[in-house]
C-alpha positions in Angstrom: -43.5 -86.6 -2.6 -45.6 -84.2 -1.0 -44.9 -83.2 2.7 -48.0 -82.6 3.8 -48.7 -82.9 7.4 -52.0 -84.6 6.3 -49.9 -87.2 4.4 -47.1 -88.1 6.9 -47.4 -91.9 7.3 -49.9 -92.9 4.3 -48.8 -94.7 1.6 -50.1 -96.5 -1.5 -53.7 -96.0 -3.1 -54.5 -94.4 0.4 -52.3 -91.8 -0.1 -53.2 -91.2 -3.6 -57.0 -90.6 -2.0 -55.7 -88.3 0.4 -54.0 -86.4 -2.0 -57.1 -86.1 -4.3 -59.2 -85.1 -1.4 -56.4 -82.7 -0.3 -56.5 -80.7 -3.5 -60.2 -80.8 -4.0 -60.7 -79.5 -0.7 -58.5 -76.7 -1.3 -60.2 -75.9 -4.5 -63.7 -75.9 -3.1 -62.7 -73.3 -0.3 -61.1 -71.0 -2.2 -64.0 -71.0 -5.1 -66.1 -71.3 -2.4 -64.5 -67.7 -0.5 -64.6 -65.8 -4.0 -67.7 -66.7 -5.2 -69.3 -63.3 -3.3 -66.9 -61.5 -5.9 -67.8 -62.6 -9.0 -68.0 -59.8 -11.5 -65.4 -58.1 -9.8 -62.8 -58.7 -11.7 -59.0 -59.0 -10.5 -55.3 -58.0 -12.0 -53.0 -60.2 -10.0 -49.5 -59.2 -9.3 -46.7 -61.8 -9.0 -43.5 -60.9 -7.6 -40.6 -61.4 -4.5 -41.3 -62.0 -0.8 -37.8 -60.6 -0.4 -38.2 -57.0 -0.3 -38.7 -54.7 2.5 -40.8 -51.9 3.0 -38.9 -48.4 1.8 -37.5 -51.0 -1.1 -37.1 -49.7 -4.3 -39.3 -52.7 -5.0 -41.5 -52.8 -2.5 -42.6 -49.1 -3.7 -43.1 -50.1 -7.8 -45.0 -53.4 -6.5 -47.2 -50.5 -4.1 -48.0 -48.1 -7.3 -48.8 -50.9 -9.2 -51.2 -52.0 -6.9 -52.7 -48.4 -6.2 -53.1 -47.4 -10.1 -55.0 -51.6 -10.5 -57.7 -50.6 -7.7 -57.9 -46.7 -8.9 -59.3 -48.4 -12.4 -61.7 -50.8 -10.3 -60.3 -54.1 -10.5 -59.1 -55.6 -7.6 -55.5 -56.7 -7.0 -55.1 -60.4 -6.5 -51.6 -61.3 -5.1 -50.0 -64.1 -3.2 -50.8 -63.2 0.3 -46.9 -62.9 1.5 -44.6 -59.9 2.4 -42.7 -58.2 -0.4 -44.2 -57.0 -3.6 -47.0 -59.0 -2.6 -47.8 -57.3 0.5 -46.6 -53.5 -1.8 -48.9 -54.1 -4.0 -51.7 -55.4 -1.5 -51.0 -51.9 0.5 -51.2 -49.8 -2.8 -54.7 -51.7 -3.2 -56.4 -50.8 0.2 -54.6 -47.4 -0.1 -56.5 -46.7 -3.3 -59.5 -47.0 -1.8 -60.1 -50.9 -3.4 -59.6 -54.6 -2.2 -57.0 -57.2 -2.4 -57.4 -60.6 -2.1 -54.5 -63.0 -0.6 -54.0 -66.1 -2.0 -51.3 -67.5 0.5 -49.1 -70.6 0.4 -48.4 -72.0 3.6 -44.4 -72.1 4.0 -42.4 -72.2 7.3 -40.4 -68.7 6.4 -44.1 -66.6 5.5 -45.9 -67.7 9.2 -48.6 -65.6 8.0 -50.6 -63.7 5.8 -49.9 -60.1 5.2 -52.5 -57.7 6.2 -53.9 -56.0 3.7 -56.3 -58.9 1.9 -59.6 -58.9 1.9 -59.7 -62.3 1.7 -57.0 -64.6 2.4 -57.1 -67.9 1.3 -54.2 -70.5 2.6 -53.2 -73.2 0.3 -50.4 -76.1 1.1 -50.5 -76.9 -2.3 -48.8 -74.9 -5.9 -51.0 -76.2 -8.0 -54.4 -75.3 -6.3 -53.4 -72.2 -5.8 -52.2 -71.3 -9.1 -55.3 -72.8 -10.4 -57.1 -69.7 -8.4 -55.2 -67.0 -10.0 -56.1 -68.3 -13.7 -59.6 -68.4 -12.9 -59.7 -64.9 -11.3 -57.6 -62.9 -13.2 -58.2 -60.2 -16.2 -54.8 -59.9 -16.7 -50.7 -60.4 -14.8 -48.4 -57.9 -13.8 -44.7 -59.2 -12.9 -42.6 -57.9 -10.7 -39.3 -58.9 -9.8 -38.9 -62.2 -8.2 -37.2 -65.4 -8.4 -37.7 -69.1 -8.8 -41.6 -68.8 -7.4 -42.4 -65.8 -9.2 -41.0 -67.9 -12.8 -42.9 -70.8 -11.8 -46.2 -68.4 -11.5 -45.2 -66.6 -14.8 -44.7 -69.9 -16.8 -47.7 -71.6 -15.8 -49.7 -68.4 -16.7 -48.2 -68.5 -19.8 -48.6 -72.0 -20.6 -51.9 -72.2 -19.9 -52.2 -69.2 -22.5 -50.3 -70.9 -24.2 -52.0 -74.3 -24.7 -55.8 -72.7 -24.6 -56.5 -74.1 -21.4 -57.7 -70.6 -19.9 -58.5 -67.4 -21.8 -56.1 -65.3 -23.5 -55.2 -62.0 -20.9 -52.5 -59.5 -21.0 -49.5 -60.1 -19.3 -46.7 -57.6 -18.4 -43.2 -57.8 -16.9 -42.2 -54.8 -15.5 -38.5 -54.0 -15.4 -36.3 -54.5 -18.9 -33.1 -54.2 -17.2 -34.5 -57.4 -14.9 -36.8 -59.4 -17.6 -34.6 -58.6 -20.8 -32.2 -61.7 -20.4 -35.1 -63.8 -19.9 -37.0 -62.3 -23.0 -33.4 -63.2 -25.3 -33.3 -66.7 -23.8 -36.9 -67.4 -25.1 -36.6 -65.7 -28.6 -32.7 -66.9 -29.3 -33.1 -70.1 -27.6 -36.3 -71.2 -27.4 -38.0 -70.0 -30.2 -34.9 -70.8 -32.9 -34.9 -74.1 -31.5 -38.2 -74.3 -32.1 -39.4 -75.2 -28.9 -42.3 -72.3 -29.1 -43.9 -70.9 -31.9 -43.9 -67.2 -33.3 -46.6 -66.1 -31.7 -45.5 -67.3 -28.4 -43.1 -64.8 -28.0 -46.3 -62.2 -28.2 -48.1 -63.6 -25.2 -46.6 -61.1 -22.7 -44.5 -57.4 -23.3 -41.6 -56.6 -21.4 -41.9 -52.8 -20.1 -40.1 -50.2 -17.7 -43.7 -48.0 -17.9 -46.3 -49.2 -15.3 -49.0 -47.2 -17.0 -48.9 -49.1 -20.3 -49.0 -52.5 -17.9 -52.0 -51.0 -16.3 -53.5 -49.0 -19.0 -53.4 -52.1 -21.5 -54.8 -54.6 -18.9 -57.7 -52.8 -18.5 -58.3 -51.8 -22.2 -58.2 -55.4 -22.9 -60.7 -56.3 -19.6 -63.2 -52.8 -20.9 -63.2 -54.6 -24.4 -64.2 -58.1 -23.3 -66.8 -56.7 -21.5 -68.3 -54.8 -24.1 -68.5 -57.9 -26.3 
C-alpha cells in the first residue's frame, strides 16, 4: 500500500479516490511547470544518488550533462544528488538548463541545486510518466535498483508502443554488459522478448556516440 502521508488513515473506495486525486494532481503540476518549455526538447539522464562529487561517476554523469546542453537540449534528471545532481551541474555549466524531477524520500531531503525547475513527486509512476513525455532520448549511468526500474519502464513503454521510439544508451560495458547477456541468453532464448527487443537500447563506453546519436535521431524527427 502506499505510505502517503495524504493516505494515512483512509481506507476502502475513499482511499481509492484519494489515490486517483493524488496522482492526477501530481500530473497536472508537473505538465502544468513544463508547459513554458515546450519545443525545448530534453535528454534525461538516469543514474545513482550514491556518488560524491570528485567521483569517478559523478564526473562521467557531469560531461554527459555538459556535452547534452552544448547540443541544445536540455538535461532532464531526477532532481537528487549523485549522477543526477553531475549531470545537472554539467548542464548549467554548459551554459543550458536542467530540469529536476524529484521524488520525495526521507534520505534525499531536498532537491539539488542546479534545476531549473524542480518538480517534487511522492509517487514512481507520476513521475516516470514525466520523463516519457519530455524526453528525445535516455542516457544511463550507473545505478541500482531505481535506476533499473527507470530503464525498464523506458523500455517497456518502447517496447509496447505506448510512447515514441527514442534512443537509449547505457554507458559503461564493464557495468551494463551482464545485464545485456542476461536479456539476450535469458530472456530473449526463452522467448520472453523478441529479436528486435534486444535493439531498443546500445550498450557503450563512448559518451560521444550516446550523445552524438541522441541528437541525430532528435535533428531527424524534426526535419520530418
Amino acid at each position: 500500500m502506499f505510505k502517503a502521508k495524504q493516505l494515512v488513515g483512509i481506507r476502502g473506495s475513499e482511499r481509492q479516490a484519494a489515490i486517483v486525486q493524488l496522482f492526477s494532481q501530481e500530473m497536472h503540476r508537473g505538465l502544468t511547470a513544463l508547459e513554458s518549455m515546450r519545443g525545448r526538447d530534453m535528454v534525461t539522464i538516469f543514474g545513482t544518488a550514491r556518488r560524491q562529487k570528485g567521483h569517478a561517476d559523478y564526473d562521467q554523469a557531469y560531461r554527459l550533462g555538459y556535452k547534452v546542453a552544448k547540443s541544445g537540449l536540455l538535461v532532464m534528471q531526477g532532481g537528487g544528488p549523485g549522477a543526477m545532481e553531475g549531470s545537472a551541474e554539467g548542464a548549467v555549466a554548459a551554459g543550458g538548463q536542467a530540469v529536476s524531477v524529484c521524488l520525495k524520500l526521507p534520505h534525499e531531503e531536498k532537491p539539488n541545486p542546479f534545476g531549473a525547475v524542480n518538480l517534487e513527486h511522492q509517487f514512481f509512476p507520476t513521475r516516470k510518466a514525466i520523463f516519457l513525455e519530455y524526453s528525445v532520448g535516455f542516457i544511463v549511468v550507473k545505478g541500482g535498483f531505481g535506476t533499473l526500474d527507470e530503464l525498464f519502464e523506458v523500455l517497456c513503454s518502447i517496447q509496447c508502443g505506448m510512447t515514441t521510439k527514442v534512443p537509449v544508451y547505457l554507458i559503461g560495458t564493464k557495468f551494463w554488459n551482464p545485464l545485456d547477456v542476461f536479456i539476450r541468453e535469458s530472456l530473449l532464448s526463452e522467448g520472453m522478448i523478441g529479436a528486435n527487443d534486444v535493439n531498443l537500447y546500445t550498450v557503450t563506453d563512448d559518451e560521444d556516440e550516446a550523445v552524438d546519436g541522441i541528437v541525430s535521431h532528435w535533428k531527424g524527427r524534426a526535419a520530418a
